[in-house]
N, C-alpha and C positions, 0 to 999 in steps of 0.2 A: 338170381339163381333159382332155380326150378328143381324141388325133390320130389322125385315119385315116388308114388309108393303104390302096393303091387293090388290089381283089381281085387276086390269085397274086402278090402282093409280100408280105417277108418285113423286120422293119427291125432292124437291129441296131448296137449303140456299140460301139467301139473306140478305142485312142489313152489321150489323157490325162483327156478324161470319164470314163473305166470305175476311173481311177486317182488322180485330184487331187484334193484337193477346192475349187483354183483353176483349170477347163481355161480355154486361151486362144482353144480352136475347140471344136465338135464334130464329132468324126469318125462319120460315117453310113456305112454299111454297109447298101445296101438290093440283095435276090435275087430276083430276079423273072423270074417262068413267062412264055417270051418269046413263048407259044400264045396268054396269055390280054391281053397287051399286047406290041404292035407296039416295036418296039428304036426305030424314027423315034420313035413317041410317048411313052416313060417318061419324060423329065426333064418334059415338060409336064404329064404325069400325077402326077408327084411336086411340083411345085413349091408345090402349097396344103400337102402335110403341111412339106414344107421350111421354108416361111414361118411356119406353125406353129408349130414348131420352134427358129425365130430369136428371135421374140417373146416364147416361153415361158423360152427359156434366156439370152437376151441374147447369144448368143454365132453367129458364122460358121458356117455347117458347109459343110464339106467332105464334100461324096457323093462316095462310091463305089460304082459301080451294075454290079452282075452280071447276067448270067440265070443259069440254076440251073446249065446248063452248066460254065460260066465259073468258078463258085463253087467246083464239085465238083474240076474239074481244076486249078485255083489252088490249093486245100486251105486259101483266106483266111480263113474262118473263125476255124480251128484256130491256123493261120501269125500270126495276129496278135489272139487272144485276144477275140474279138467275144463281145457282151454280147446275146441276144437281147431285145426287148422284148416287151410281153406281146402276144400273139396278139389279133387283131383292133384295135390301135390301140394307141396309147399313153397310159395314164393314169396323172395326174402329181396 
């Protein structure tokens, strides 16, 4: 199965998915070019890969949603060991 997720967004796990092999959520890490989506529009933009996401892993997730800005100067990435997924979607 194939998640998309929406062009100048980047998605990435962090937390206890990258670590357990029982998570009790999954923690989402998605970075996104705030030129080529609107900051009012991203969660609505996000919410098919999210739902995606729910159904495939049976598990909550918990988004956290950057622009690249926000990413860069936080250093969350690094700060809390994020897993990227593969480039252009996720497949599982």
């Amino acid at each position: 199965m194939s998640i998309a997720v929406p062009e100048g967004t980047q998605l990435y796990f962090f937390g206890s998915v990258t670590s357990s092999p029982s998570p009790n959520d999954l923690d989402v890490l998605v970075v996104y070019d705030a030129g080529c989506i609107p900051p009012c529009s991203i969660y609505d933009a996000l919410e098919p890969a999210f739902s995606d996401l729910r159904r495939l892993f049976g598990l909550r997730v918990h988004p956290t949603v950057l622009t690249e800005n926000e990413a860069a100067e936080t250093d969350f990435i690094a700060r809390f060991g994020c897993v990227k997924a593969e480039a252009g979607g996720l497949d599982v």
